[in-house]
C-alpha positions, 0 to 999 in steps of 0.5 A, spaced: 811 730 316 809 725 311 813 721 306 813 726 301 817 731 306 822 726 307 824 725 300 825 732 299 828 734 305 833 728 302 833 731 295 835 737 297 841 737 299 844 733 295 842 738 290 850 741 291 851 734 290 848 733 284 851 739 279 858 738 283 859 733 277 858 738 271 856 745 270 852 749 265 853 747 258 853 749 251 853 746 244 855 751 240 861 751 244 866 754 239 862 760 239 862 762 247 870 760 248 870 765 253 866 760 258 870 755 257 877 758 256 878 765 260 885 764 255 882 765 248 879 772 251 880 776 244 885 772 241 881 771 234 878 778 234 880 787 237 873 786 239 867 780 240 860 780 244 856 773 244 850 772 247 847 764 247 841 763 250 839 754 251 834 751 253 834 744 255 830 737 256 823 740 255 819 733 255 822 732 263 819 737 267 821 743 268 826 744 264 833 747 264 834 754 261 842 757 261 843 764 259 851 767 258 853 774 255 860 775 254 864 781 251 872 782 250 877 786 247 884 787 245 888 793 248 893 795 243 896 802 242 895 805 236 901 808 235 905 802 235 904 798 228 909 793 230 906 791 236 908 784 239 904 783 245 897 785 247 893 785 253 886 784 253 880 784 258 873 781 258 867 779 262 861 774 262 855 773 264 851 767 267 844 765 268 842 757 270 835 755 272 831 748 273 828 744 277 821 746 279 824 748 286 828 754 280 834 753 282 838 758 280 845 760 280 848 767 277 856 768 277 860 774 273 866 773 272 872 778 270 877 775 265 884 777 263 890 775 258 896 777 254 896 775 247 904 774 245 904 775 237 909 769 235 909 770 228 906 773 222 901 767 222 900 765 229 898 768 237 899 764 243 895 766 249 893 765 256 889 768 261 885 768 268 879 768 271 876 771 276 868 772 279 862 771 284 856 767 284 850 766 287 846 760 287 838 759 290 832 755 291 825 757 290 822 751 296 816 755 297 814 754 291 813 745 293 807 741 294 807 740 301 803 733 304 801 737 309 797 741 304 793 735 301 786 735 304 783 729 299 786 735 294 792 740 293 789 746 297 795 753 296 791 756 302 793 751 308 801 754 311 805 747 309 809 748 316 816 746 313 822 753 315 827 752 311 834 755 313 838 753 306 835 757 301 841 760 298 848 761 298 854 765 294 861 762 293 867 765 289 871 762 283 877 762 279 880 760 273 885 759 267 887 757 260 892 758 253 890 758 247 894 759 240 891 761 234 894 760 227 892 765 221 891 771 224 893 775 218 890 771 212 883 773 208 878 767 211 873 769 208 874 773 202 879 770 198 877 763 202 883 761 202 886 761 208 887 756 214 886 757 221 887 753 227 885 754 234 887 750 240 887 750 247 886 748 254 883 751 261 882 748 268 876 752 272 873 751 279 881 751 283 879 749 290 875 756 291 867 754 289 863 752 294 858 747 291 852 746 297 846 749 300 848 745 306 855 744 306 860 750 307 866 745 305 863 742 299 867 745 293 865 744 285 869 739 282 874 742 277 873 742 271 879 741 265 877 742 257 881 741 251 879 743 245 882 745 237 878 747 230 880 747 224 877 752 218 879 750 211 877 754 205 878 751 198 881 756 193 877 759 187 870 756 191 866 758 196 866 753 201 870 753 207 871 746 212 870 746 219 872 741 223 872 740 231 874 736 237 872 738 245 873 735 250 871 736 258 872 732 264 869 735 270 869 729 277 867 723 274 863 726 268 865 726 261 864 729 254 867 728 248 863 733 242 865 733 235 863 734 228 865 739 222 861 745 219 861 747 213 860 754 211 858 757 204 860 764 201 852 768 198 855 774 197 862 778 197 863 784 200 863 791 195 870 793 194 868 799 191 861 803 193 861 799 200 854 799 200 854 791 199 855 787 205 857 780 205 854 774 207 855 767 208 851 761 210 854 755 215 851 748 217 854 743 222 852 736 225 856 734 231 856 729 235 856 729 244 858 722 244 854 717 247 849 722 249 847 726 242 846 728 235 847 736 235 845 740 228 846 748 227 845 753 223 849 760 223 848 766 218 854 771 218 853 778 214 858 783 216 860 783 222 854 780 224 852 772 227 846 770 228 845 762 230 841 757 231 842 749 234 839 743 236 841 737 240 837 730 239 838 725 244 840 718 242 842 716 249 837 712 254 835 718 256 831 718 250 825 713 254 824 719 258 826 726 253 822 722 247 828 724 242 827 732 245 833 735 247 836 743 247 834 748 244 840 754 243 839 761 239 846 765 238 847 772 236 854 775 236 858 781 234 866 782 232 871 786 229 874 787 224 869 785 219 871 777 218 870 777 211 875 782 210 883 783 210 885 782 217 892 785 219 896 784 225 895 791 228 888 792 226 885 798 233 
């Protein structure tokens, strides 16, 4: 076995090792809150779907590419216009890849909250999560030395057996979430406040982290986070700043920035045929790491988003300004450009 086997067969392992510091992540964070805080689950809308594809570090191999869809709902009885508490339920989806190895992992996660109505303007929830994962790795497809004959030939067997090629692993979580504004018209009127907030803690001592190691675990990771919207009164414009923050092991992220969103069109109160329609643009900062710039259009009930990350750390030298790549597209109910009532299914 030549150099070149030795040095995988000593990267692999420490490939468990290597995500044990951070998982998946996103830049469009308040748009895919569920991945990060099982207790927001439904705590801004009756009914929400996100789909958020990124793809990241073109320039430095293979890349990663990180797929998430989420879909969560509030449970409410229809009967009952003063209802003060109320259940909701959701699930995710994720799909991670990188490398050339292509390792990739799965996971499906079932979530569930109760959303406790504390006044006329503000919620308080907290929630749990639940799911399974499976992680694997394409090793067949590595160059092997024993396939070099002066060149690369695919033809000749690489003699290397490999007995680690896949794991699956179990995991929880939890998070609370309040939420300020319910029953004011953002949107619309333009002239609401609404505050969001929250806390969650993921990976309690269940996930399994290694292809080698049954007792190695993924380091638990913590997130905090709080946003603001502000709509100036008699103008279109609405404010939007926002702070994140993730510790996970010895990593960190410290992310904020503001967004600012602007009114195109307004909802017809008459015929119904004309659809609003709002335009947002936001840049952000992940600290000592990059500079983030997106882009959402909403129109009804409707969002599509787009977002780019570029790279100010060292890692510039290697990714040559290029970062991550997401597109969004979501779904809620109620219409948010509409009056919003407390007791909305």
């Amino acid at each position: 076995m030549r150099l070149r086997n030795y040095i995988v067969f000593l990267v692999i392992p420490m490939i468990g090792l290597v995500s044990y510091s951070q998982d998946a992540n996103f830049s469009m964070k308040s748009a895919n809150l569920l991945y990060f805080n099982p207790g927001s689950c439904a705590s801004t809308s009756d009914v929400k779907a996100t789909f958020i594809h990124r793809d990241q570090w073109r320039a430095v191999g293979a890349p990663y590419k990180t797929s998430t869809l989420a879909v969560e709902g509030k449970i409410a009885d229809k009967k009952n216009r003063y209802q003060k508490f109320f259940p909701a339920v959701g699930m995710y989806f994720i799909n991670d890849k990188f490398g050339i190895s292509d390792v990739t992992t799965n996971q499906l996660n079932a979530v569930f909250s109760g959303i406790l109505q504390t006044s006329d303007m503000g919620s308080f929830s907290a929630g749990i999560t639940g799911g399974y994962g499976n992680r694997s790795s394409g090793l067949k497809s590595l160059t092997w030395g024993n396939q070099y004959d002066g060149a690369y030939n695919s033809s000749i067997p690489s003699g290397e057996v490999f007995t680690f090629t896949r794991y699956s692993y179990f995991d929880v979580g939890a998070g609370i979430h309040y939420h300020y504004g319910l029953d004011e018209s953002y949107m619309r009127s333009n002239n609401g406040i609404q505050f969001d907030a929250g806390y969650s803690v993921f990976h309690l001592g269940v996930a399994r982290n290694s292809f080698v190691y049954d007792t190695l675990r993924t380091g638990i990771r913590q997130t905090a986070y709080a946003s603001l919207e502000f709509g100036f009164e008699r103008t279109k414009m609405t404010v939007i700043p926002e702070l994140f923050y993730q510790r996970q092991s010895k990593f960190q992220e410290f992310q904020f920035g503001t967004g600012l969103r602007y009114l195109l069109t307004e909802e017809s109160k008459h015929t119904g045929f004309i659809s609003a329609m709002a335009v947002q643009g936001g840049i952000y900062h992940r600290w000592a790491d990059a500079l983030i710039f997106n882009f959402k259009l909403f129109y009804a009930n409707y969002t599509v988003g787009l977002s780019y990350d570029i790279n100010v750390s060292n890692l510039r030298k290697v990714s040559n300004y290029r970062g991550g790549f997401e597109v969004y597209l979501g779904f809620q109910a109620p219409n948010p450009f509409t009056k919003v009532t407390r007791s909305r299914i």
